[in-house]
Jmol script that loads the backbone (N, CA, C; Angstrom):
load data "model"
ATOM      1  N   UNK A   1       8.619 -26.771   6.654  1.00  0.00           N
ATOM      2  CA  UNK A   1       8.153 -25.626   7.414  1.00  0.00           C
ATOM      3  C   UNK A   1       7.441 -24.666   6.446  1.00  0.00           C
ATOM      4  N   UNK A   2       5.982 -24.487   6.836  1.00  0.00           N
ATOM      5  CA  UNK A   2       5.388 -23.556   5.902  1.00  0.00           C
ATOM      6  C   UNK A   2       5.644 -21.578   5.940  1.00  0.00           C
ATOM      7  N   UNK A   3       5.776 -21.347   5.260  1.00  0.00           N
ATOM      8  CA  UNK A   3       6.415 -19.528   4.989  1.00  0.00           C
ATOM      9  C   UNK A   3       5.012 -18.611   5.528  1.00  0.00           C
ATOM     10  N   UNK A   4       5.156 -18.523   6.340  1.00  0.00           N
ATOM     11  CA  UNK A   4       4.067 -17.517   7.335  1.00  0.00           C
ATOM     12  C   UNK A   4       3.624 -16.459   5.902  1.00  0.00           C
ATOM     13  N   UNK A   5       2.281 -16.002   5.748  1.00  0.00           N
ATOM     14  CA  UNK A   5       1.538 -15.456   5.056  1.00  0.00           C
ATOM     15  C   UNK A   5       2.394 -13.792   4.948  1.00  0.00           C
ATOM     16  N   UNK A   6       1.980 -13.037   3.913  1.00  0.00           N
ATOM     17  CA  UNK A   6       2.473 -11.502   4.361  1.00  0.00           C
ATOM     18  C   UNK A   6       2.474 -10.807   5.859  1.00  0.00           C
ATOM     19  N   UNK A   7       0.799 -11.146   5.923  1.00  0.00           N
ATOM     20  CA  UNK A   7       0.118 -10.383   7.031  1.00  0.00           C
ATOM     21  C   UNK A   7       0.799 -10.945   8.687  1.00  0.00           C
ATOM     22  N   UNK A   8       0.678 -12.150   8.323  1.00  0.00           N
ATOM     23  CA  UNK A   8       1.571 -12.927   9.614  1.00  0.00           C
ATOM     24  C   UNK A   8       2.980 -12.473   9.957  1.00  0.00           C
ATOM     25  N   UNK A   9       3.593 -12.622   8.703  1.00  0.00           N
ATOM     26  CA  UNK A   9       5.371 -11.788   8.817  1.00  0.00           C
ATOM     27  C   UNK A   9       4.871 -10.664   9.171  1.00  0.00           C
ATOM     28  N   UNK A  10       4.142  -9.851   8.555  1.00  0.00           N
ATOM     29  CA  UNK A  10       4.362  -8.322   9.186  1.00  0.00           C
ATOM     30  C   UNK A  10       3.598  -7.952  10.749  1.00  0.00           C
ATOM     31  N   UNK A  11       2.817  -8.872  11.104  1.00  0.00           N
ATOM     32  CA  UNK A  11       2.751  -9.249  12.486  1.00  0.00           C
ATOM     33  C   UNK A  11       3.725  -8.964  13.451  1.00  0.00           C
ATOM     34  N   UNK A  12       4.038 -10.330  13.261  1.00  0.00           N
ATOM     35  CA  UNK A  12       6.016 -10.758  13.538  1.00  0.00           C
ATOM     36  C   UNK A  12       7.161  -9.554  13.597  1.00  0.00           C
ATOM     37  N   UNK A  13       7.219  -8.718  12.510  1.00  0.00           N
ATOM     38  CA  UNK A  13       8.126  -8.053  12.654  1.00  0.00           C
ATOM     39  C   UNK A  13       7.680  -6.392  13.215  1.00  0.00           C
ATOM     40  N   UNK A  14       6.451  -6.524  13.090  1.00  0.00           N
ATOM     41  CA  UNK A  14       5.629  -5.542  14.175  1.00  0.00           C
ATOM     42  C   UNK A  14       5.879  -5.813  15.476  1.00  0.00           C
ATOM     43  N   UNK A  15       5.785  -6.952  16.136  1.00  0.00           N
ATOM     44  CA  UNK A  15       5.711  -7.327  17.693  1.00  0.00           C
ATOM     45  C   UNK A  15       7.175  -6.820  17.801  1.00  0.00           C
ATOM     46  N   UNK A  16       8.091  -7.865  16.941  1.00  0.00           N
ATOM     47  CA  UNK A  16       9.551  -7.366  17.227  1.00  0.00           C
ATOM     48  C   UNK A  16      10.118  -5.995  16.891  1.00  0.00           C
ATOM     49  N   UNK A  17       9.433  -5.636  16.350  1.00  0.00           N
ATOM     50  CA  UNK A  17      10.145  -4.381  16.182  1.00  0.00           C
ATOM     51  C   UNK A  17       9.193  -2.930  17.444  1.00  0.00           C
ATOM     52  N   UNK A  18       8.506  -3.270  17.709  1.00  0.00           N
ATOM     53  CA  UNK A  18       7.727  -1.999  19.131  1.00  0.00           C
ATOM     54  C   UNK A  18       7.808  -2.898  20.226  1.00  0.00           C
ATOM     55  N   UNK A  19       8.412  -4.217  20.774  1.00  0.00           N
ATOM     56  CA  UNK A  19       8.994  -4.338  21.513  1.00  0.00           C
ATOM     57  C   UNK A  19       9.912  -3.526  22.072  1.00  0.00           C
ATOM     58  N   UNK A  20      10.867  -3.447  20.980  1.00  0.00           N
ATOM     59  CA  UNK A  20      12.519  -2.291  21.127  1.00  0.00           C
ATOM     60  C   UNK A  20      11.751  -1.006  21.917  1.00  0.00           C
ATOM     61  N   UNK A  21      12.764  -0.239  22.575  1.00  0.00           N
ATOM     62  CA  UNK A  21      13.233   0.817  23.534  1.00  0.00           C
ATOM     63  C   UNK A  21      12.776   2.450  22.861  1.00  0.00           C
ATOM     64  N   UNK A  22      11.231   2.739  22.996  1.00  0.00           N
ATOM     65  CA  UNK A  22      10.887   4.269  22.487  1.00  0.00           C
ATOM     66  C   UNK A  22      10.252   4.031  20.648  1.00  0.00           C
ATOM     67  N   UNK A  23      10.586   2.554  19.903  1.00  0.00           N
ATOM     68  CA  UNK A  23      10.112   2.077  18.639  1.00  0.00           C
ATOM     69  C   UNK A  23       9.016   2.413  18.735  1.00  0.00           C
ATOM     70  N   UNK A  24       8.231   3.109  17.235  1.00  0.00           N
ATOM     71  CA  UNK A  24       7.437   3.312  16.670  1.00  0.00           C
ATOM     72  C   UNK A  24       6.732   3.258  15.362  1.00  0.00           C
ATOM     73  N   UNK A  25       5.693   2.823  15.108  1.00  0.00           N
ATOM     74  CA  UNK A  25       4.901   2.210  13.909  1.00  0.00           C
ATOM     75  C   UNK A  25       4.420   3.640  12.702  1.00  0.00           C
ATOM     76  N   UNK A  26       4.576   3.983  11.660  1.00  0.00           N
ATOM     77  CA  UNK A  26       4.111   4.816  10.943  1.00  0.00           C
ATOM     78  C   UNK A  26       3.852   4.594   9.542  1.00  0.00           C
ATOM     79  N   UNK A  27       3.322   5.182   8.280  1.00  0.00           N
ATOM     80  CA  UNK A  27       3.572   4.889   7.328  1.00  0.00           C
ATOM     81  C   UNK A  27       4.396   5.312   7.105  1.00  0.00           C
ATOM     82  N   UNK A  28       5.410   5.314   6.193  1.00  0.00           N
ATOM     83  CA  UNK A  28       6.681   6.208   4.856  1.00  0.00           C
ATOM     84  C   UNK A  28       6.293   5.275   3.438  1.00  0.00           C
ATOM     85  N   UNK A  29       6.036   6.196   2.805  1.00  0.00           N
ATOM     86  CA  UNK A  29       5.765   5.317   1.283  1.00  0.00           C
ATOM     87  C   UNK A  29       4.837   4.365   1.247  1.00  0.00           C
ATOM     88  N   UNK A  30       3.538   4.790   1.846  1.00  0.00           N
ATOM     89  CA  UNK A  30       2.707   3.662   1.524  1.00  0.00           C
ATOM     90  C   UNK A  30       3.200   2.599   2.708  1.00  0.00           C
ATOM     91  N   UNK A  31       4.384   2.048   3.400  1.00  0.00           N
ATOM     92  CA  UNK A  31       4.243   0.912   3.789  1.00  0.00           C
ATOM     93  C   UNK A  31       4.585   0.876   5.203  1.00  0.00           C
ATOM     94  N   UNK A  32       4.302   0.351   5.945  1.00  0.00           N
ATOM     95  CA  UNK A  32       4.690   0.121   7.507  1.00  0.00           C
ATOM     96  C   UNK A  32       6.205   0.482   7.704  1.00  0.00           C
ATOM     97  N   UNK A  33       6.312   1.142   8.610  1.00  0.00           N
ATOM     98  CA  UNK A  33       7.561   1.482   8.928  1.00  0.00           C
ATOM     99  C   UNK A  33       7.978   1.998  10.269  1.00  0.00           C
ATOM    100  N   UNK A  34       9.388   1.595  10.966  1.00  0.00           N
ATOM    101  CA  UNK A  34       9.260   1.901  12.333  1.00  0.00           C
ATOM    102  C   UNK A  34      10.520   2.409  12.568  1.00  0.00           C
ATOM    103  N   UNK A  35       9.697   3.630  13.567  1.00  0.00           N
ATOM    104  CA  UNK A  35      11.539   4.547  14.021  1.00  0.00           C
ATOM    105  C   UNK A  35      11.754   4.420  15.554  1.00  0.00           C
ATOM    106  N   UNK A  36      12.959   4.933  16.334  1.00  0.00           N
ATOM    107  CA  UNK A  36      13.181   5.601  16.980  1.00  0.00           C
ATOM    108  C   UNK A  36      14.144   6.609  16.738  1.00  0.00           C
ATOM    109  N   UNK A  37      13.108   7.878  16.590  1.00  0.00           N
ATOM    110  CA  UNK A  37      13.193   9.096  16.230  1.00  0.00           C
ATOM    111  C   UNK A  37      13.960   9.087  14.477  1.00  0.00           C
ATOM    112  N   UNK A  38      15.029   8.362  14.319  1.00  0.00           N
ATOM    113  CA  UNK A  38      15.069   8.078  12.854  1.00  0.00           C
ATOM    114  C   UNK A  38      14.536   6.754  12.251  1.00  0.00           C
ATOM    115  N   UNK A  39      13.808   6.606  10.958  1.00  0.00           N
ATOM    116  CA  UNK A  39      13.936   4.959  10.778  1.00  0.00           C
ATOM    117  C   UNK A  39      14.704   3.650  10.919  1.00  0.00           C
ATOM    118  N   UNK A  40      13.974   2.897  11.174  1.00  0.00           N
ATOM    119  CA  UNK A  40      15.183   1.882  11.215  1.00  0.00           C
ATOM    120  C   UNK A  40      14.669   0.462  10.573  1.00  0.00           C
ATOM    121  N   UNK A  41      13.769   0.564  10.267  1.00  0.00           N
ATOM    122  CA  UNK A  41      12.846  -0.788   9.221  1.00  0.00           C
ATOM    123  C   UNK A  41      12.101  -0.373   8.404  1.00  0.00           C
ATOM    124  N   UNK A  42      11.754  -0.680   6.940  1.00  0.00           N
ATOM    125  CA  UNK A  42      10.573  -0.487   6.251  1.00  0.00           C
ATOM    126  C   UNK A  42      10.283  -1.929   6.312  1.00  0.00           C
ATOM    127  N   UNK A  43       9.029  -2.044   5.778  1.00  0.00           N
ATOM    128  CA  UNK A  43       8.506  -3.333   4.659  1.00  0.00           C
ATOM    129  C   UNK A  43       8.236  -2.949   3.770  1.00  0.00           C
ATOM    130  N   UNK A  44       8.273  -4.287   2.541  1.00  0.00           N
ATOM    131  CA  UNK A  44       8.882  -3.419   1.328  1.00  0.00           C
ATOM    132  C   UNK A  44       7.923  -4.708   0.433  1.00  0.00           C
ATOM    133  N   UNK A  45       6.777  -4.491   0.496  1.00  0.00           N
ATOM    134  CA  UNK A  45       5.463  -5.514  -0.241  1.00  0.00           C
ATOM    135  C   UNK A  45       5.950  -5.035  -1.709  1.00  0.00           C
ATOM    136  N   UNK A  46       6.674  -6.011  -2.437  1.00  0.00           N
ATOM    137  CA  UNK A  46       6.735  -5.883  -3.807  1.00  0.00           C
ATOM    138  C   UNK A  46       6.979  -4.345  -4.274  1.00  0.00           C
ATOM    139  N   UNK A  47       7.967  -3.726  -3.480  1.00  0.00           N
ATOM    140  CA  UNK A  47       8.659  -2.495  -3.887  1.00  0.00           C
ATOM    141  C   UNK A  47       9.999  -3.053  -4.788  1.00  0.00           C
ATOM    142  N   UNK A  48       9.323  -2.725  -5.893  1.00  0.00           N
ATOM    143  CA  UNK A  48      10.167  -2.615  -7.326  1.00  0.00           C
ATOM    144  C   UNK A  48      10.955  -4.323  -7.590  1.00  0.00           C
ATOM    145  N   UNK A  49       9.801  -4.851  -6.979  1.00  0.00           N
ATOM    146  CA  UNK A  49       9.907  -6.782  -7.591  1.00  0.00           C
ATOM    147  C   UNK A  49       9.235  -7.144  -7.240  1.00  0.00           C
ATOM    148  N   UNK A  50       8.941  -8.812  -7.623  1.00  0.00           N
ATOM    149  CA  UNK A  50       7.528  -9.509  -6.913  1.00  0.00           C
ATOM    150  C   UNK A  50       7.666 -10.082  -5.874  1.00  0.00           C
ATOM    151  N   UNK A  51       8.807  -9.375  -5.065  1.00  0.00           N
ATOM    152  CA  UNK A  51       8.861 -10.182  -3.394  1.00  0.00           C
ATOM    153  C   UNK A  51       8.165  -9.120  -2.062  1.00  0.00           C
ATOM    154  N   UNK A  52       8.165 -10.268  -1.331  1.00  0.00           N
ATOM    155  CA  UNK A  52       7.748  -9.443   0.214  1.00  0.00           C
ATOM    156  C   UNK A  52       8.788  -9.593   1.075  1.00  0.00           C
ATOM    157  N   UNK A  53       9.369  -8.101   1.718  1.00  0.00           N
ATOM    158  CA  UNK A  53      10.092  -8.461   2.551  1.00  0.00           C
ATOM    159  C   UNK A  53      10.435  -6.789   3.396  1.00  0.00           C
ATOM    160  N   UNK A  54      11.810  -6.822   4.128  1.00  0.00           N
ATOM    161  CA  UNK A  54      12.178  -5.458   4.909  1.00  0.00           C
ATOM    162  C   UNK A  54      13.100  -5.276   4.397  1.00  0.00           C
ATOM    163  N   UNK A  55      13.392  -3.922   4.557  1.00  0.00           N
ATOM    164  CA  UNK A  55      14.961  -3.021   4.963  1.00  0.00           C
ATOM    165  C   UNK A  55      15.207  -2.799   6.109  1.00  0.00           C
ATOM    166  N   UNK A  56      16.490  -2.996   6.758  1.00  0.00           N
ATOM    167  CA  UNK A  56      16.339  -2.916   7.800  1.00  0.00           C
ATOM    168  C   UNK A  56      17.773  -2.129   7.972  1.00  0.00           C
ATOM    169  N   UNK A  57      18.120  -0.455   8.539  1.00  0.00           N
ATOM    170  CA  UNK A  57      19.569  -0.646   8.804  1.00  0.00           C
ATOM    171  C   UNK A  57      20.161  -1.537   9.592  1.00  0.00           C
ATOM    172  N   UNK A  58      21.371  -0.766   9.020  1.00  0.00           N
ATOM    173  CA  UNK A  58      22.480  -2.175   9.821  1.00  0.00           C
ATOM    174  C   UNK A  58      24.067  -1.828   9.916  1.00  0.00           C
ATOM    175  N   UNK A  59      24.179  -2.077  10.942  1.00  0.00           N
ATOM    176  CA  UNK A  59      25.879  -1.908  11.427  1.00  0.00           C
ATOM    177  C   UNK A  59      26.663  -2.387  10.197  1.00  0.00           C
ATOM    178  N   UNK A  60      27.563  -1.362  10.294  1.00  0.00           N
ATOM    179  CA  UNK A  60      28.728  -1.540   9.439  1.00  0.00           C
ATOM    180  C   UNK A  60      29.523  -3.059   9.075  1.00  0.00           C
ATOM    181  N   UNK A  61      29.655  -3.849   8.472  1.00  0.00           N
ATOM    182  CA  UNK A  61      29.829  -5.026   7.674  1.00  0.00           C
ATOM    183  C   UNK A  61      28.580  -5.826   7.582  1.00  0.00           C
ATOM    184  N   UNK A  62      27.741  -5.719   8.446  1.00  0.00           N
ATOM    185  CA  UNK A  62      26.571  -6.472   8.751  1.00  0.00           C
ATOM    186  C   UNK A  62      26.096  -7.026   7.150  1.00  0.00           C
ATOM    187  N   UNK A  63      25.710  -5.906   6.430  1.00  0.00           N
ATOM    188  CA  UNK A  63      25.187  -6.118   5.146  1.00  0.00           C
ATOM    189  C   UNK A  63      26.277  -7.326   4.305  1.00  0.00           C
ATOM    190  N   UNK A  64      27.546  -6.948   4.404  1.00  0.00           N
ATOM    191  CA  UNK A  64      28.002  -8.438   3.711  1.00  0.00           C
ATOM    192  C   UNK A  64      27.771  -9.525   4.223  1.00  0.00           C
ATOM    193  N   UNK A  65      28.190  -9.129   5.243  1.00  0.00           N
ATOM    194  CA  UNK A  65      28.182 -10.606   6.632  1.00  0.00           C
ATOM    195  C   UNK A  65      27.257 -11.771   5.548  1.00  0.00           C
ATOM    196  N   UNK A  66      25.244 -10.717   6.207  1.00  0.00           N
ATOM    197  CA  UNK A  66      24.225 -11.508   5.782  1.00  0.00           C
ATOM    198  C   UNK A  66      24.057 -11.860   4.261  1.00  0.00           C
ATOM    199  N   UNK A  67      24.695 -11.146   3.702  1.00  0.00           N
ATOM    200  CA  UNK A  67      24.319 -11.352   1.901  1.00  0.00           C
ATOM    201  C   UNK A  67      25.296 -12.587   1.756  1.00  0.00           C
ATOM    202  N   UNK A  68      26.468 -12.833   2.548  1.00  0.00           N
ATOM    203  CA  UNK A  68      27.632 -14.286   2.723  1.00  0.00           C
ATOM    204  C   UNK A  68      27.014 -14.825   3.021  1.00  0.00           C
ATOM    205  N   UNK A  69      26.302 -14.907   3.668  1.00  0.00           N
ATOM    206  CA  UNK A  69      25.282 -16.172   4.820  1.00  0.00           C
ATOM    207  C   UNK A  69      24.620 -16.631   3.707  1.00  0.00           C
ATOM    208  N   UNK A  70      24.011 -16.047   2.913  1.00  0.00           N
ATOM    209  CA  UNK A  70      22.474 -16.545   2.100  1.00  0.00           C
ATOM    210  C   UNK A  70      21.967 -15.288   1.324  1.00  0.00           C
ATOM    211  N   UNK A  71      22.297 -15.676  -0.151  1.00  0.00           N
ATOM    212  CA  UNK A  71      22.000 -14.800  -1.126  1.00  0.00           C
ATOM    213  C   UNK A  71      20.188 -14.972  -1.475  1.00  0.00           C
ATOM    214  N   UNK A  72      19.819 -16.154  -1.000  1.00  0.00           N
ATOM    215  CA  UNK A  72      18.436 -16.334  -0.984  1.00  0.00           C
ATOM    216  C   UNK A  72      17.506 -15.770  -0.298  1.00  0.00           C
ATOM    217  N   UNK A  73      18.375 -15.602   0.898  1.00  0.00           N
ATOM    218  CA  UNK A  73      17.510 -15.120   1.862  1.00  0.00           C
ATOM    219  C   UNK A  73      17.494 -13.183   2.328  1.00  0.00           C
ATOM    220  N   UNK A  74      18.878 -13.314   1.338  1.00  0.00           N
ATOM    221  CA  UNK A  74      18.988 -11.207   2.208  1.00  0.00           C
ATOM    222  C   UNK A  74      19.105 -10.790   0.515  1.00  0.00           C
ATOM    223  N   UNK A  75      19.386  -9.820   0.684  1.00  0.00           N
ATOM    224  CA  UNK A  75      19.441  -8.685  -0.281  1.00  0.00           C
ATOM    225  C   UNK A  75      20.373  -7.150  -0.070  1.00  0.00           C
ATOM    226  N   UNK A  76      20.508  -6.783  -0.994  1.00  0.00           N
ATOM    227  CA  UNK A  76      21.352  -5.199  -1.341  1.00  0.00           C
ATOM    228  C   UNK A  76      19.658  -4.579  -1.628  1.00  0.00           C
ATOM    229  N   UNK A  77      19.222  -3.643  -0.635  1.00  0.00           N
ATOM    230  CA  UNK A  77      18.290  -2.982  -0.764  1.00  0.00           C
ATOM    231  C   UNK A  77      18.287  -1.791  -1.936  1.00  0.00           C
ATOM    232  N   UNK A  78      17.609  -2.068  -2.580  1.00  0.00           N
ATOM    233  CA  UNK A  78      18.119  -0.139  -3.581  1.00  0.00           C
ATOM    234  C   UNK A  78      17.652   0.859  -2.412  1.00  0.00           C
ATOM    235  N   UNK A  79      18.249   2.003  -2.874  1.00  0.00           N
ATOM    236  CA  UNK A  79      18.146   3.769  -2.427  1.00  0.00           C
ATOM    237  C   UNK A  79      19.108   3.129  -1.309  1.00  0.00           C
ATOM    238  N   UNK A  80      18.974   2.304  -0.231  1.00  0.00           N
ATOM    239  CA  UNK A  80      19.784   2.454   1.058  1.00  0.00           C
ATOM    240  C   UNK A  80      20.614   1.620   1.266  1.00  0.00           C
ATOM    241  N   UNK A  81      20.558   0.503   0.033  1.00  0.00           N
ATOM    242  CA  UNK A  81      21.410  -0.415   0.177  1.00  0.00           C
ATOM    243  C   UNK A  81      23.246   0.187   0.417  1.00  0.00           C
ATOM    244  N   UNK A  82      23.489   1.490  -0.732  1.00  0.00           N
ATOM    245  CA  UNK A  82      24.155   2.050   0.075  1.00  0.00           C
ATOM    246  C   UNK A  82      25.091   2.254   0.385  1.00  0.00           C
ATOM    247  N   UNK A  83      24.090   2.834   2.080  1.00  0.00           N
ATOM    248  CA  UNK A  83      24.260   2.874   2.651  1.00  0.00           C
ATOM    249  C   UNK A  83      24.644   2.230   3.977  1.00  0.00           C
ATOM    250  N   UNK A  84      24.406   0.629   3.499  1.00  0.00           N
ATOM    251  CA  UNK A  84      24.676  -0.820   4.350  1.00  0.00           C
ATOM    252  C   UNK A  84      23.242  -1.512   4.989  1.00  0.00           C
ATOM    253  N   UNK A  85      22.489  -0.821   4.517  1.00  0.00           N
ATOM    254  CA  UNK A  85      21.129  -1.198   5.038  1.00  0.00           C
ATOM    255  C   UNK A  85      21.089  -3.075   4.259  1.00  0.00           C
ATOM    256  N   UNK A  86      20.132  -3.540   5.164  1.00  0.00           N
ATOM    257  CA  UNK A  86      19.929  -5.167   4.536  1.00  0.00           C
ATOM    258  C   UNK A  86      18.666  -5.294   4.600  1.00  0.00           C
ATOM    259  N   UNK A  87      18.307  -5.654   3.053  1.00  0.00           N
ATOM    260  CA  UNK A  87      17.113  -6.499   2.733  1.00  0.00           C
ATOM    261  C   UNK A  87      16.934  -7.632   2.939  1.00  0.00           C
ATOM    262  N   UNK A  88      15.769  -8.026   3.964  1.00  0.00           N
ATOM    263  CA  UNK A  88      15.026  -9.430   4.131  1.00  0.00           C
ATOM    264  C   UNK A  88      14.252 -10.001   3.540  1.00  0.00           C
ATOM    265  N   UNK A  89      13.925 -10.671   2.429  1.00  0.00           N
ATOM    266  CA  UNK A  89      12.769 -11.869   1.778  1.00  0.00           C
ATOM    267  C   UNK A  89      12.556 -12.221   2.851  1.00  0.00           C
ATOM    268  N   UNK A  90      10.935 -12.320   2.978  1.00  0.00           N
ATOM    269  CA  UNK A  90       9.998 -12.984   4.006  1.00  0.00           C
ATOM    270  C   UNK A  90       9.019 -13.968   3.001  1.00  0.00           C
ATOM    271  N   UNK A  91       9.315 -13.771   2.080  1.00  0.00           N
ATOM    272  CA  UNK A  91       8.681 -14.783   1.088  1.00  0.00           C
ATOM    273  C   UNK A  91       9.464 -16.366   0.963  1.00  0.00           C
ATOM    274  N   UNK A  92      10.453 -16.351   1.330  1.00  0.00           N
ATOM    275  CA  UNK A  92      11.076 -17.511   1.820  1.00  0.00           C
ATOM    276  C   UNK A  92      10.783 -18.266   2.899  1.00  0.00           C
ATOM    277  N   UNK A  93      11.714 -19.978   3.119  1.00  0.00           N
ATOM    278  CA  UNK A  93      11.445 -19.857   4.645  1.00  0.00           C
ATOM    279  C   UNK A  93      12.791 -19.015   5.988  1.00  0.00           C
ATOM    280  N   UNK A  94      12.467 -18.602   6.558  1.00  0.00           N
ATOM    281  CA  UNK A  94      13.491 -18.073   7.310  1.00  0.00           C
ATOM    282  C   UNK A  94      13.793 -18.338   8.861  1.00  0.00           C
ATOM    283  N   UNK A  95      14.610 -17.988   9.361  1.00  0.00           N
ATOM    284  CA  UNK A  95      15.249 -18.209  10.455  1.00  0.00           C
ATOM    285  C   UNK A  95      14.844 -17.150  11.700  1.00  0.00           C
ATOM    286  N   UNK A  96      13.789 -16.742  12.247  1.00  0.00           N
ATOM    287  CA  UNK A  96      13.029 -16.085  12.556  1.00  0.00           C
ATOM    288  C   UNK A  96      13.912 -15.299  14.059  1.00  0.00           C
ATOM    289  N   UNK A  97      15.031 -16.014  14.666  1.00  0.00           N
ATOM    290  CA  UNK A  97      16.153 -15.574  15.210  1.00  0.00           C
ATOM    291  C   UNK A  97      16.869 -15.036  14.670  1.00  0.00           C
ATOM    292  N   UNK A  98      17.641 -15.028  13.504  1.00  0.00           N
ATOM    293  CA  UNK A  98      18.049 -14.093  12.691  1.00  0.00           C
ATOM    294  C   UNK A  98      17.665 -13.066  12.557  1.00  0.00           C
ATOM    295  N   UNK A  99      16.121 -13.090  11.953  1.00  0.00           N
ATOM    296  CA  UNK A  99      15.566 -11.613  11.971  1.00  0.00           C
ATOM    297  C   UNK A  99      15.260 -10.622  12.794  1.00  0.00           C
ATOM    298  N   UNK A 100      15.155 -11.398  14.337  1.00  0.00           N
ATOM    299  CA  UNK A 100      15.538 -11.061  15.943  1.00  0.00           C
ATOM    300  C   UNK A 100      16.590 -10.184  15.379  1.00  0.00           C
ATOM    301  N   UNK A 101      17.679 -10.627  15.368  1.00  0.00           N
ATOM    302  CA  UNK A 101      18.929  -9.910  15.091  1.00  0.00           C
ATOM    303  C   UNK A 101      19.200  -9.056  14.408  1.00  0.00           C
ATOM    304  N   UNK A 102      18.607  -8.573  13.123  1.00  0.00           N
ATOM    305  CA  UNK A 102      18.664  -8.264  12.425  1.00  0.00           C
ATOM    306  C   UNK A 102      18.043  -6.599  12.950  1.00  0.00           C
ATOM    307  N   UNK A 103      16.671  -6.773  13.543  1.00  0.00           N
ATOM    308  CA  UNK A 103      15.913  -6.004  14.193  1.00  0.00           C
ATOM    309  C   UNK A 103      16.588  -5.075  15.199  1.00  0.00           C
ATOM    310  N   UNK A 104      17.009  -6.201  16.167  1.00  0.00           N
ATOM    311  CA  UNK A 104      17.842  -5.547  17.209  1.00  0.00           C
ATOM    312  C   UNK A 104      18.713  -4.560  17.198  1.00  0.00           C
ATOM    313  N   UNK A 105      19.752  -4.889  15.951  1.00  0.00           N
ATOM    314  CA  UNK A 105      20.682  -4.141  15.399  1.00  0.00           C
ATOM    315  C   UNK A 105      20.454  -3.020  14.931  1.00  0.00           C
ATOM    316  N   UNK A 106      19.385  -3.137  13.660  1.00  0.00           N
ATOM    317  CA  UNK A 106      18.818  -1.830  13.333  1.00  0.00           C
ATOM    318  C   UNK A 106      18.275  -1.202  14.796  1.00  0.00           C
ATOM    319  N   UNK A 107      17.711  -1.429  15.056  1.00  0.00           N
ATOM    320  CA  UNK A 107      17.218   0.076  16.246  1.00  0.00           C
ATOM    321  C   UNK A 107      18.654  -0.009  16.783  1.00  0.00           C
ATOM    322  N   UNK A 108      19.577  -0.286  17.231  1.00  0.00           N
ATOM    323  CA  UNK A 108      21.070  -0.176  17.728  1.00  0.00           C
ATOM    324  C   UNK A 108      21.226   0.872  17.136  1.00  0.00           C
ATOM    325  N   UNK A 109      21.394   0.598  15.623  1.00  0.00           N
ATOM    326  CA  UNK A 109      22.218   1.811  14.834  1.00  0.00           C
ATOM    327  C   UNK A 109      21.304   3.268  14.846  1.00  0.00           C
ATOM    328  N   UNK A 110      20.341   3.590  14.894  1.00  0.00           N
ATOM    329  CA  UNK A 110      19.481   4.094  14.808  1.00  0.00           C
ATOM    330  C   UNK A 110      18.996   5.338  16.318  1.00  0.00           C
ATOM    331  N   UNK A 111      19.590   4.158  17.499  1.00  0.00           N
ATOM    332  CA  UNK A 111      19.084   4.751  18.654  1.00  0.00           C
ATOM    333  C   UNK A 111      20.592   5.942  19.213  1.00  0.00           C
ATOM    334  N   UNK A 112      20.106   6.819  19.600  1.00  0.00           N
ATOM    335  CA  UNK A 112      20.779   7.855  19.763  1.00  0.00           C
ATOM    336  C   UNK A 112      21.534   7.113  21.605  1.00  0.00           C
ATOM    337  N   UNK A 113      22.956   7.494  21.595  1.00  0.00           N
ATOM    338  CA  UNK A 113      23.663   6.759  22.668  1.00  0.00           C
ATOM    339  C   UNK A 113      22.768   7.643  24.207  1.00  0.00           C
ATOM    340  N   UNK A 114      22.509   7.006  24.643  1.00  0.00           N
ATOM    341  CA  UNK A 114      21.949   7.416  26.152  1.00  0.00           C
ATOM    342  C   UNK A 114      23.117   8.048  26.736  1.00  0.00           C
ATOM    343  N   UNK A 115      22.814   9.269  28.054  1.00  0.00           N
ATOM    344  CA  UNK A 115      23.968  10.235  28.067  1.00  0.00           C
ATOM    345  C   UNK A 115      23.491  10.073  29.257  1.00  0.00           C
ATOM    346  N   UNK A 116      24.374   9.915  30.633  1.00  0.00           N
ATOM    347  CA  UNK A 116      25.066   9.233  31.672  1.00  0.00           C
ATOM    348  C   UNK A 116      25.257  10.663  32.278  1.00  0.00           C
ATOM    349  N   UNK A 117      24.501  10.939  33.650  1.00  0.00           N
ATOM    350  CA  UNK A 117      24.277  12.253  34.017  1.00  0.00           C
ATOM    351  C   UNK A 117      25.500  12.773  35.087  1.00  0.00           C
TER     352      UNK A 117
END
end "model"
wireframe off; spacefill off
backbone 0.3
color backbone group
């Protein structure tokens, strides 16, 4: 299976990520990044190594969970790592349902609880 180009992953995690509920596209630091109302993904093009990949928050154990799963494939993000946030290599090949998940979650943690009138 060939490893989808930068531009292609960040495609990909563009569609999936402004799919989500009020998600939005901006810069922070130079690089693509998407909130609802707080962040909840960067991409992280060779921020402070020679890989391409995201931060993404993430529910509480989540970050070990995925770093157990595959030390190849996730990461301890610096500045937010943290805070439990999980780094994705997209420079690998990956599991593109996973990162579904991964996505999902972050805007989860991120989205303020809807209030029931």
């Amino acid at each position: 299976m060939a490893i989808p180009s930068a531009d292609e992953c960040l495609s990909r995690v563009r569609a999936l990520c402004l799919a989500l509920p009020g998600a939005s596209e901006r810069l922070s630091h130079g690089e693509a990044a998407f909130f609802v109302k707080k962040q909840f993904l960067t991409m992280a093009d060779h921020h402070h190594d020679e890989r391409y990949g995201f931060w993404a928050a993430a529910p509480d154990g989540a970050q070990e969970r995925w770093l157990g799963t595959d030390g190849e494939r996730f990461f301890r993000p610096p500045y937010v790592g943290g805070r439990g946030w999980i780094g994705v290599y997209l420079d690998v090949e990956q599991d593109w349902d996973d990162i579904a998940e991964i996505i999902e979650r972050a805007h989860a943690v991120v989205t303020p609880p809807s209030r029931s009138r």
